[in-house]
C-alpha positions as CSV (number, residue, x, y, z in Angstrom):
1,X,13.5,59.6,29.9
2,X,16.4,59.9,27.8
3,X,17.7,57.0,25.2
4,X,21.2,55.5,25.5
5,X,23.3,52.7,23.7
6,X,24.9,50.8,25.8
7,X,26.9,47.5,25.3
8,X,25.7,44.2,27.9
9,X,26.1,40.6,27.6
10,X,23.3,38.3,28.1
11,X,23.2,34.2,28.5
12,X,20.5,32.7,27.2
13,X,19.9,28.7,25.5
14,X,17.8,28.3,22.4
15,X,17.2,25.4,19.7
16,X,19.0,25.5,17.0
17,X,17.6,23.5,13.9
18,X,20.0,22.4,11.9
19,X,19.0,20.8,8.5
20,X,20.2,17.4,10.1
21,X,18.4,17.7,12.9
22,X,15.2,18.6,11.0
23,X,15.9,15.4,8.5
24,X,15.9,13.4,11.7
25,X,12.4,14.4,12.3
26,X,11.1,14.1,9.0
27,X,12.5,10.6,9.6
28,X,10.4,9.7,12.0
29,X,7.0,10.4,10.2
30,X,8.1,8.9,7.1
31,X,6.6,5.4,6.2
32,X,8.3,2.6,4.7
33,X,7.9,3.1,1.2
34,X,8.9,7.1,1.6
35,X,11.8,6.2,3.7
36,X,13.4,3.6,1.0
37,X,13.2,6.6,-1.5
38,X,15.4,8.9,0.8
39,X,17.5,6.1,1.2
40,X,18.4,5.5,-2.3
41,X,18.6,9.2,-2.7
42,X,21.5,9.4,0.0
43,X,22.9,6.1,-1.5
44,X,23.2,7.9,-4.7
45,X,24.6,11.0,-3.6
46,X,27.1,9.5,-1.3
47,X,29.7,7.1,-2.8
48,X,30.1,5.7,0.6
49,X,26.5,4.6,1.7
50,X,25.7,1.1,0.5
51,X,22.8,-0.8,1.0
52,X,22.7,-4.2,2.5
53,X,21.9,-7.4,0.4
54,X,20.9,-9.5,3.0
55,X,22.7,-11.9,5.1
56,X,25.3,-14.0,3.6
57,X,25.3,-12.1,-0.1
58,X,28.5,-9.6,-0.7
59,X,32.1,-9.3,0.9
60,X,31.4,-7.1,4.2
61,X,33.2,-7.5,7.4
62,X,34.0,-5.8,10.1
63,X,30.2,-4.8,9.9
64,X,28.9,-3.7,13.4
65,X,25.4,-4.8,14.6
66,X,23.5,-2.3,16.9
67,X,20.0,-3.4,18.2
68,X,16.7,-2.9,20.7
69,X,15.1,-4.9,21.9
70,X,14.0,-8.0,18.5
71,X,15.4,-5.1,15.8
72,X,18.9,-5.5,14.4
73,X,20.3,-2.5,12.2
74,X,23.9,-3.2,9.9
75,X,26.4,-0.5,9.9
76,X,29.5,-1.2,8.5
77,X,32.9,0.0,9.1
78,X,34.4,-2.1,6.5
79,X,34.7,-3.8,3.7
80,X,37.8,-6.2,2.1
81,X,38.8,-5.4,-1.6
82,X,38.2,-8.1,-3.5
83,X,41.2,-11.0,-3.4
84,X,41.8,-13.6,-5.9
85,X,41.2,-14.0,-9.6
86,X,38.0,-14.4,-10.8
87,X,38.0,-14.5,-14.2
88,X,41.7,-15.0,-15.0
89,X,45.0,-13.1,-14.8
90,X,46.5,-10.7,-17.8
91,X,50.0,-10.5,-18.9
92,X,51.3,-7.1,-16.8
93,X,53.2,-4.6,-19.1
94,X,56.5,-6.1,-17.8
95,X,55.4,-9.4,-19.7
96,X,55.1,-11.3,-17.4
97,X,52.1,-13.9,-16.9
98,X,50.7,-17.4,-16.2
99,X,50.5,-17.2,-20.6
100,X,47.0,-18.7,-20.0
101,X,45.4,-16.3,-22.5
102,X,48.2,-17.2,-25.3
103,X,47.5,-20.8,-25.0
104,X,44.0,-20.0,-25.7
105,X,44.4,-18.4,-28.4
106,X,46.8,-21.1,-29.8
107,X,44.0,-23.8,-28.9
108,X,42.3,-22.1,-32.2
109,X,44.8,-22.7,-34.5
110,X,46.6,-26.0,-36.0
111,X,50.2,-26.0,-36.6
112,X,49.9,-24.5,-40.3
113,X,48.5,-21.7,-38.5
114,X,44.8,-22.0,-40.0
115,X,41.5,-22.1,-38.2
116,X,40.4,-25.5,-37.6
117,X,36.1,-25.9,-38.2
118,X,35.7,-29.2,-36.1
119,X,37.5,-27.3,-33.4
120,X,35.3,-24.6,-33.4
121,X,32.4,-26.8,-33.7
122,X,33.4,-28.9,-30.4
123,X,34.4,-26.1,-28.0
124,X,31.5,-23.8,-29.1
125,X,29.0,-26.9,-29.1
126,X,27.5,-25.6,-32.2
127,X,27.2,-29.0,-33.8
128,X,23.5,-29.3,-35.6
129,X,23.1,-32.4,-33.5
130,X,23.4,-30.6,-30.0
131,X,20.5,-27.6,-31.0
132,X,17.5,-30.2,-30.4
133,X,18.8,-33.2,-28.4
134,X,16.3,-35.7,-27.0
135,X,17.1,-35.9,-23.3
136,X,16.8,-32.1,-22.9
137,X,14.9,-31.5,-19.7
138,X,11.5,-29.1,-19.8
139,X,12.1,-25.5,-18.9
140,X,10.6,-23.9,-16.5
141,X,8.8,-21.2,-18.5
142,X,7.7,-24.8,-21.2
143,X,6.6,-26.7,-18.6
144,X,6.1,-25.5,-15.1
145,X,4.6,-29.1,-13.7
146,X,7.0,-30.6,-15.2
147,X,10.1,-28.9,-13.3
148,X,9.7,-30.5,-10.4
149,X,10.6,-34.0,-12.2
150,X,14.2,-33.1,-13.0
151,X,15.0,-31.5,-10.0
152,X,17.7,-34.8,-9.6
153,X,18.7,-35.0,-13.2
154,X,21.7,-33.3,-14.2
155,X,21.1,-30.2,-16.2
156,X,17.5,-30.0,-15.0
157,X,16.5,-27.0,-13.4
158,X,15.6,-27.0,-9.6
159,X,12.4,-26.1,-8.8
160,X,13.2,-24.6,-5.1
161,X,13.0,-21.3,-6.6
162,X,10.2,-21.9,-8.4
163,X,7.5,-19.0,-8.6
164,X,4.2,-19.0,-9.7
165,X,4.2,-15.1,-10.4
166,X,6.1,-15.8,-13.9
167,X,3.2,-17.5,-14.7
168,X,0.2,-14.9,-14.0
169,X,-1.5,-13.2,-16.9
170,X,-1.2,-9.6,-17.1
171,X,-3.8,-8.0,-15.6
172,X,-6.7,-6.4,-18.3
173,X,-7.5,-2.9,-17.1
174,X,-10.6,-1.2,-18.0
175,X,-9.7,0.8,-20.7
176,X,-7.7,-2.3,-22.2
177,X,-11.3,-4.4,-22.0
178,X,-13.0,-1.0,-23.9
179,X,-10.3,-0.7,-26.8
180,X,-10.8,-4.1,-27.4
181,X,-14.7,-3.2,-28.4
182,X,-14.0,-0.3,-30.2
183,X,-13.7,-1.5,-33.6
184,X,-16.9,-3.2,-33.2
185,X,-18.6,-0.2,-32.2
186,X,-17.0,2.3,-34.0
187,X,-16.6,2.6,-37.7
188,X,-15.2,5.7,-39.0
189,X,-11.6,6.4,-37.8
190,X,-12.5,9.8,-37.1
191,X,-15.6,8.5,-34.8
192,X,-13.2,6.1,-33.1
193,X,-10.8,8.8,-32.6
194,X,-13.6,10.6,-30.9
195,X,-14.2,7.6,-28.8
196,X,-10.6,6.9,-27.6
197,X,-10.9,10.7,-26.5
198,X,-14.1,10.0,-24.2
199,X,-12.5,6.5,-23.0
200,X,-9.8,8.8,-21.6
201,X,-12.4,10.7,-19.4
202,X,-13.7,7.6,-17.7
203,X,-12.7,7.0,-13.5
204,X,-12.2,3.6,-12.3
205,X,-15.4,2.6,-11.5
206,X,-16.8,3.2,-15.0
207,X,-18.3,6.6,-14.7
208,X,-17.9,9.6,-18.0
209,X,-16.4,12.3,-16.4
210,X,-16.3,15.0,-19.0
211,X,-18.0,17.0,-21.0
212,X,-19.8,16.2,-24.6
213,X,-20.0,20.4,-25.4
214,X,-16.0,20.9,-24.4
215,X,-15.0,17.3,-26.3
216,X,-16.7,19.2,-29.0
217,X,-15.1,22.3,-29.3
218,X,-11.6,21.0,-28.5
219,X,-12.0,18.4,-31.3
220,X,-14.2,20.8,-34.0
221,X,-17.1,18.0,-33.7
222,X,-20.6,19.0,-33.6
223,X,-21.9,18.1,-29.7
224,X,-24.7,16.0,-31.6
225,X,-22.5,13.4,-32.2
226,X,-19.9,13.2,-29.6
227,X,-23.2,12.7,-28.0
228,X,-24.6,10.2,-30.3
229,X,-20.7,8.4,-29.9
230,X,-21.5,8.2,-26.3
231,X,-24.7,6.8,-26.6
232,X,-22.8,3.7,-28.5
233,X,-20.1,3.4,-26.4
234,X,-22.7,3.4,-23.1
235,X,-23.8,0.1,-25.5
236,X,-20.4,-1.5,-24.6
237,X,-19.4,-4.5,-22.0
238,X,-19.6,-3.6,-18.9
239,X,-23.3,-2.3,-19.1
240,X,-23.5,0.8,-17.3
241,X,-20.5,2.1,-18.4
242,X,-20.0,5.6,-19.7
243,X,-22.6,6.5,-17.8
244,X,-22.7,10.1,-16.0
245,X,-24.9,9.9,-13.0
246,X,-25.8,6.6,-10.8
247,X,-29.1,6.7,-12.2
248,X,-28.0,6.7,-16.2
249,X,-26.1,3.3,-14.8
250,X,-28.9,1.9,-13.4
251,X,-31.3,2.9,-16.6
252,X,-28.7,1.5,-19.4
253,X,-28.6,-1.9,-17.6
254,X,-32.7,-2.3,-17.3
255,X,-32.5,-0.9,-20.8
256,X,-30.1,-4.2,-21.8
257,X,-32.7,-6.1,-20.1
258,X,-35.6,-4.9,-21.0
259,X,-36.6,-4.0,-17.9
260,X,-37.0,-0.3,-18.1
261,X,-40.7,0.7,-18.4
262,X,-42.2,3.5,-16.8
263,X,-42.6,2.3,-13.2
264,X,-39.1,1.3,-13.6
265,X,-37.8,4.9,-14.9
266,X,-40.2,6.7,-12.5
267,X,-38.2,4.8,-9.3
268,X,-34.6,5.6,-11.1
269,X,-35.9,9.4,-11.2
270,X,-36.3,9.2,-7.7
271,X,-33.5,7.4,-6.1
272,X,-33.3,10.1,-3.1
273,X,-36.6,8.6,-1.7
274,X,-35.3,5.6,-2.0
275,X,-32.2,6.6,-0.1
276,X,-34.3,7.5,2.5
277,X,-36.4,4.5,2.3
278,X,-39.3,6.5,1.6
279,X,-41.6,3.7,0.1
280,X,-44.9,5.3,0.4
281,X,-43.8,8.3,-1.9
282,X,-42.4,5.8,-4.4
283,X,-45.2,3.9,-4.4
284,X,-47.7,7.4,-5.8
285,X,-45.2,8.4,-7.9
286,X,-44.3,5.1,-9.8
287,X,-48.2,3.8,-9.1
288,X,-47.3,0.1,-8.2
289,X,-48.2,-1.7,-5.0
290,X,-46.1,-3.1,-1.8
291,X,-45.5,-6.6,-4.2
292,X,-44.4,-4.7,-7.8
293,X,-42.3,-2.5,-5.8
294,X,-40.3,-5.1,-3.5
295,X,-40.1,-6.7,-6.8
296,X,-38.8,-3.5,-8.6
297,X,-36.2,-2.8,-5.7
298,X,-34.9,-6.9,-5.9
299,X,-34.5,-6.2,-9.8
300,X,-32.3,-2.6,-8.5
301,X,-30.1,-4.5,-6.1
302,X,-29.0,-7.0,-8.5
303,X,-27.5,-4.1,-10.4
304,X,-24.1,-3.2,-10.8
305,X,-23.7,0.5,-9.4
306,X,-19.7,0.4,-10.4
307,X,-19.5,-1.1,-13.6
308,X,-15.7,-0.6,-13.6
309,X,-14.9,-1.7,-9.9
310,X,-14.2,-5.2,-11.4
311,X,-11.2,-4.4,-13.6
312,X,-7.7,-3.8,-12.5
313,X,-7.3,-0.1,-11.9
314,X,-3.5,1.3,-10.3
315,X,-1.2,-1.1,-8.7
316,X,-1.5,-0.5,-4.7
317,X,1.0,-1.3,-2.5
318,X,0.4,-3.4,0.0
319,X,0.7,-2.5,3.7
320,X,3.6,-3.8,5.3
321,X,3.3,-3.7,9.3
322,X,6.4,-1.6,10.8
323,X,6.0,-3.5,14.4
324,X,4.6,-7.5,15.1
325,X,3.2,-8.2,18.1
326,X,3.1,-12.0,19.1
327,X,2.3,-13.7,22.2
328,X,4.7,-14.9,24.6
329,X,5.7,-18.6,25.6
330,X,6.3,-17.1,29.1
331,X,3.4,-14.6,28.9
332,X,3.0,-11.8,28.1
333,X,3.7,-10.4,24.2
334,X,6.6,-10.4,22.0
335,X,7.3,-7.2,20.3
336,X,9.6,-6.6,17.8
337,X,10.0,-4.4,14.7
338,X,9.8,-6.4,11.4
339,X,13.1,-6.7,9.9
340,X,11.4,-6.5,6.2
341,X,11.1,-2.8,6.6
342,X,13.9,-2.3,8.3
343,X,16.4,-0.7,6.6
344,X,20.2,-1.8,6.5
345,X,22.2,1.0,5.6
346,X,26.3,0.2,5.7
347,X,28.9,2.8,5.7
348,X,32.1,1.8,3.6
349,X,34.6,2.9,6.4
350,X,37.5,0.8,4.7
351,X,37.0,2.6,0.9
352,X,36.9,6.0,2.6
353,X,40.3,5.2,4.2
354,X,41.7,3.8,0.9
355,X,40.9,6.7,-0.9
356,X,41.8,9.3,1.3
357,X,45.3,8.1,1.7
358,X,45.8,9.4,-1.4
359,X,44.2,13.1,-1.4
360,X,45.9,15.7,-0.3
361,X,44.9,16.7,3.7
362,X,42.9,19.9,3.1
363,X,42.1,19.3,-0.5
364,X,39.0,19.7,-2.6
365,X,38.5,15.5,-2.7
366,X,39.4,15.3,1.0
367,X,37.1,17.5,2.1
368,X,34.5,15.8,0.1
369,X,35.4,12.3,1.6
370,X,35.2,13.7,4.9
371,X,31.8,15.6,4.5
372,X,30.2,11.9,3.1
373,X,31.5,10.4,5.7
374,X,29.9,12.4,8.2
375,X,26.7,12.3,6.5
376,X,26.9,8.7,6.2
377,X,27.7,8.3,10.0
378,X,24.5,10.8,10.2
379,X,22.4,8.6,8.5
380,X,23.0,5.2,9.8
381,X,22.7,6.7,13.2
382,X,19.1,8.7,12.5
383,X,18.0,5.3,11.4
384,X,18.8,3.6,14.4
385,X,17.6,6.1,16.6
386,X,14.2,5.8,14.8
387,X,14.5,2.2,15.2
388,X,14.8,2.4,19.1
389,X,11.8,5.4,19.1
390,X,9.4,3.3,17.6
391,X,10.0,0.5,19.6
392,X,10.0,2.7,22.4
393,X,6.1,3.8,21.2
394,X,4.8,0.5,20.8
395,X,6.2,-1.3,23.3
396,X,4.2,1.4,25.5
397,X,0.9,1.5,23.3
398,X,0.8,-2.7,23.6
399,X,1.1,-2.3,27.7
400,X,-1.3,0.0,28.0
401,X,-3.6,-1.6,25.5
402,X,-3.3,-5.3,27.0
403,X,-6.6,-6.0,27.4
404,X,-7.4,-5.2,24.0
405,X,-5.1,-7.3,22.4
406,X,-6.4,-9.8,24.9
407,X,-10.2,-10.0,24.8
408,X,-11.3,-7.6,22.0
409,X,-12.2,-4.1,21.1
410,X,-14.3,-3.8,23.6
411,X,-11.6,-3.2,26.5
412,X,-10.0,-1.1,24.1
413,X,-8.8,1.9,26.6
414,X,-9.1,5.4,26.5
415,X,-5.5,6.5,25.5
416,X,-3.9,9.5,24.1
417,X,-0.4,11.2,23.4
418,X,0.5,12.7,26.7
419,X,0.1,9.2,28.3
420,X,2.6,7.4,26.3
421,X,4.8,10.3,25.7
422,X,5.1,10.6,29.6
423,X,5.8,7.0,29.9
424,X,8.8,7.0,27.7
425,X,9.8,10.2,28.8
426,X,9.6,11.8,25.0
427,X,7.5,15.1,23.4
428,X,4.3,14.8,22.8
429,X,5.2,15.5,18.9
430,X,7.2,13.0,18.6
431,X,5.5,10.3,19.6
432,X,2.8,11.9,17.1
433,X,5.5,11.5,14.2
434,X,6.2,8.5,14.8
435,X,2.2,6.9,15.1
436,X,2.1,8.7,11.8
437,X,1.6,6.1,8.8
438,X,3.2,3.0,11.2
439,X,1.4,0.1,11.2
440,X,1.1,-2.7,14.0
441,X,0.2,-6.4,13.3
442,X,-1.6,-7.8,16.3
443,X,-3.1,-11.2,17.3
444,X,-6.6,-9.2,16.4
445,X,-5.3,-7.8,12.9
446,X,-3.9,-5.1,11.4
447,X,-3.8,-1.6,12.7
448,X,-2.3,2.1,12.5
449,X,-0.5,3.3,15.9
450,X,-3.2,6.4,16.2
451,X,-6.0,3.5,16.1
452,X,-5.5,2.7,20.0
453,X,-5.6,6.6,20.3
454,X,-8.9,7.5,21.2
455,X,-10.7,9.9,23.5
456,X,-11.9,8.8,26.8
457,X,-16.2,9.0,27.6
458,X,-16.9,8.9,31.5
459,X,-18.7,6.2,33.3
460,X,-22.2,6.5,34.4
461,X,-21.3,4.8,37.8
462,X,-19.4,7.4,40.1
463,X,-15.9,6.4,40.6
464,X,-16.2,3.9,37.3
465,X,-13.8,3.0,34.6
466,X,-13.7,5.7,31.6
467,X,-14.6,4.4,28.6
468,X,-12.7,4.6,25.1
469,X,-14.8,6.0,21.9
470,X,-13.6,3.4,19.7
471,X,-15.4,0.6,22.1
472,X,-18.2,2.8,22.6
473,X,-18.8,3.4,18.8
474,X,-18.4,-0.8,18.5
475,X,-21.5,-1.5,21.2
476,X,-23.7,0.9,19.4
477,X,-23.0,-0.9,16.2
478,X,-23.6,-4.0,17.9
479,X,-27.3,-2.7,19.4
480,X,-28.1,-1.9,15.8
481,X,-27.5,-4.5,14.3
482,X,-29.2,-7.0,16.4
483,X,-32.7,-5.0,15.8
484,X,-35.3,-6.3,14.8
485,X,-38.7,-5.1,12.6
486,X,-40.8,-4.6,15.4
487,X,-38.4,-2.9,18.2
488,X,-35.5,-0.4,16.1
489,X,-34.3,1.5,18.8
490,X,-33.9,5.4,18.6
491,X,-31.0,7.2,19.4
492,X,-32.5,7.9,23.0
493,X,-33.3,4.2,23.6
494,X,-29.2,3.4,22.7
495,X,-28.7,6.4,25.2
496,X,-30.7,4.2,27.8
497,X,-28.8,0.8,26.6
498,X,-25.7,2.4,27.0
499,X,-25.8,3.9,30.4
500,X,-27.3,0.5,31.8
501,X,-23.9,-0.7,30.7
502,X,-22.0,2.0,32.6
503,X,-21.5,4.4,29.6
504,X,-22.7,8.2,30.0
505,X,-23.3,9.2,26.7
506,X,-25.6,12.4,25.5
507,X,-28.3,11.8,22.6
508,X,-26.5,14.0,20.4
509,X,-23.3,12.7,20.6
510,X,-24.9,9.4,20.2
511,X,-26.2,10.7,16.8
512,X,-22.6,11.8,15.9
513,X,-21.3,8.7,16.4
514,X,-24.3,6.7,14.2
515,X,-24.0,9.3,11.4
516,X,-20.3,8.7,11.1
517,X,-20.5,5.0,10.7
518,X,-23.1,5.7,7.8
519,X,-25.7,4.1,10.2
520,X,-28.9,5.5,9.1
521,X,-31.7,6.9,11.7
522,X,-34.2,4.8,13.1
523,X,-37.1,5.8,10.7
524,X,-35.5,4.8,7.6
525,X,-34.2,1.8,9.4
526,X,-37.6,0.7,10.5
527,X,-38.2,1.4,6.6
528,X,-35.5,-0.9,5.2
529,X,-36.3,-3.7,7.8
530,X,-40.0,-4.3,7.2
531,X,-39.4,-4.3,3.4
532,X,-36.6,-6.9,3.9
533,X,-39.1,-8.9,6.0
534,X,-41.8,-8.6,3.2
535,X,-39.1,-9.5,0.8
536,X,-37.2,-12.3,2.2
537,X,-39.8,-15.3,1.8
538,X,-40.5,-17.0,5.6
């Protein structure tokens, strides 16, 4: 078969994405926190993208509302140029004037032209018997109970705004509550030196995280004493910390008490058997009886495993929910899309046409304008298209998940992407962005979107309801946690509960599901149980 070239046209449609279009979808999957960060970015950038202030702060008019559903987004077309004189007029270069500003100036002077001291002293109120007068109301930041009582009083402060916040200690972090102790501890500078470098190996919850041989050779110590610094600082408030293992923690606290004897350091050698609530091994190795050890494992859970979990570690942001569900008066639920983390992004419509009018068409600074504009139109319509998308989602996930929000997690249905994105006639991968990181405040609490996602488990009864895994995973907490000494059940015995309650379940995926909620197996549970009923006193 000979080869050719020949020339042919062909029609075909393909996707195109455009860096807009893929900015729309990153929108979509971004949370609250990342989305006010691209915000301020484009604000930045884009000399005709403002942010809104809020209702009833600024000059904007003209400002066009666009909403779904309980969500309201700002875009603005407009804005008036500020009218009026604020602060005054000037004499214009003409000379002409209200001479406001030269009769000010001549209020300094007397007639012979010289600076008058009792004038000074009046307008400027700098008179000695105006710094400390006698009827001057309490500050805020004085007095804070106090405010309240000259809320009526002129010249008092009003205590409507009045926040407790700018009265809250700062918070002492751990390292802050360690340097404090170090020149207690330490004497030499070049020890304490040492020590400030080991304080910067600690983790929040208290624990030494390097090591004494590298600290060593980076610093030109001997590892002898770094070790021997160590060992003081390990002396330090809170006891256990510095320590490198869980069971070093647990040994410097019985060591502060005096508790550590060799029964008691036998059981902290050991503290896999007692993971697995192996008490007859503990009892040969450490040589005590059913009564010293009970006593010995009381004296363990009084310790403090974290020694650092107490003190203020990062600042974490708290979760603010992107949708509130709420029931109805009429039935039903209200859903709407909380306006705190809705962003109001305005577009300056009325600078852009001021400015332009004097650019030259097909200019540099034209061309400029025109390209923010469009990318400002861009923006405040990607945001409102993401505000209609999740509403879309979770006005779809709360109908289909009804009974949950009505009776409990156990109705919680079998749902998954296809479902909704069928519903609301979307992708599958976007309703995937948007469940991403989005947060729902219900009636029964707070939860993420991909919570009332779960995977459906048939029935046992032909023809029965499917069950979802989240519910499932709930009733085998509840069977195991209303146990008792004498009748633990085993993970074929749950099997049994379970499929008299119209769940078909296999063993092993019973055991899946108990190992993933750190549940432990029935042996060890049958451990823990009698040693709590020996324990707790009848």
């Amino acid at each position: 078969m000979g080869l050719s070239a020949s020339l042919f046209l062909r029609q075909t449609q393909s996707l195109v994405m455009t860096p807009q279009l893929m900015q729309s979808i990153q929108l979509l999957q971004m949370t609250h926190f990342e989305l006010n960060q691209f915000i301020a970015q484009e604000v930045e950038k884009n000399p005709l993208l403002e942010i809104s202030a809020g209702e009833g702060e600024g000059s904007l008019e003209n400002a066009h509302e666009h909403g779904h559903g309980h969500d309201r987004h700002d875009h603005e077309t407009g804005h008036n140029e500020a009218s009026g004189d604020r602060y005054g007029d000037v004499s214009s270069e003409d000379g002409s004037g209200d001479g406001r500003d030269e009769k000010n100036a001549l209020d300094w002077y007397e007639g012979t032209g010289t600076i008058s001291a009792a004038k000074i002293s009046d307008d400027l109120d700098t008179g000695f018997e105006n710094v400390f007068p006698d009827d001057m109301p309490p500050r805020r930041a004085d007095a804070p109970e106090l405010a309240g009582q000259w809320k009526s009083m002129p010249g008092g402060e009003s205590g409507d705004d009045y926040d407790l916040e700018d009265f809250v200690a700062g918070h002492l972090t751990l390292r802050d509550h360690i340097q404090q102790q170090l020149p207690f501890a330490i004497g030499p500078a070049a020890d304490r030196l040492t020590a400030v470098h080991l304080l910067d190996q600690l983790d929040d919850a208290g624990y030494f995280q390097g090591d004494t041989e590298e600290i060593a050779a980076q610093l030109g110590r001997s590892s002898e004493a770094v070790e021997a610094i160590l060992q003081s600082l390990q002396l330090l408030d809170p006891p256990g910390v510095f320590a490198r293992s869980l069971g070093e923690c647990l040994a410097i606290q019985l060591r502060q008490q005096d508790r550590l004897d060799p029964a008691m350091a036998a059981l902290i050698d050991h503290l896999d058997l007692l993971a697995k609530r192996d008490f007859a091994s503990l009892r040969k190795i450490c040589g005590v009886d059913d009564e010293d050890l009970l006593d010995m494992l009381a004296e363990i859970r009084k310790l403090n495993p974290k020694p650092g979990a107490g003190f203020e570690g990062g600042h974490s942001e708290a979760i603010s929910p992107d949708i509130v569900v709420r029931p109805a008066t009429a039935g039903g639920w209200a859903i709407e899309l909380n306006p705190e983390t809705l962003p109001r992004v305005l577009v300056n419509q009325t600078y852009f046409n001021t400015v332009s009018k004097h650019c030259p068409k097909n200019g540099n600074d034209h061309n400029f304008l025109s390209e923010c504009l469009q990318n400002a139109n861009w923006l405040a319509r990607s945001l409102d298209q993401r505000a209609k998308t999740i509403m879309k989602v979770a006005t779809e996930i709360v109908r289909q998940q009804d009974a949950f929000l009505m009776h409990g997690v156990d109705h919680l249905r079998p749902l998954n992407l296809k479902t909704v994105a069928e519903a609301i006639k979307m992708h599958e991968s976007t309703v995937s962005r948007v469940t991403s990181n989005k947060y729902m405040m219900t009636p029964r609490g707070l939860f993420e979107l991909k919570y009332f996602f779960t995977v459906s488990i048939g029935s046992a009864e032909e023809g029965g309801d499917t069950h979802s895994a989240e519910a499932v995973r709930h009733r085998i907490r509840q069977l195991i946690s209303s146990e008792t000494p004498e009748a633990v059940l085993s993970d074929d015995d749950i099997v049994l509960r379970l499929k008299g309650g119209g769940v078909d379940l296999a063993r092993r995926t019973v055991a899946k599901y108990r190992e993933a909620m750190n549940i432990p197996s029935s042996v060890q549970r049958r451990r823990e149980k009698r040693a709590l009923a020996k324990l707790t006193p009848a």
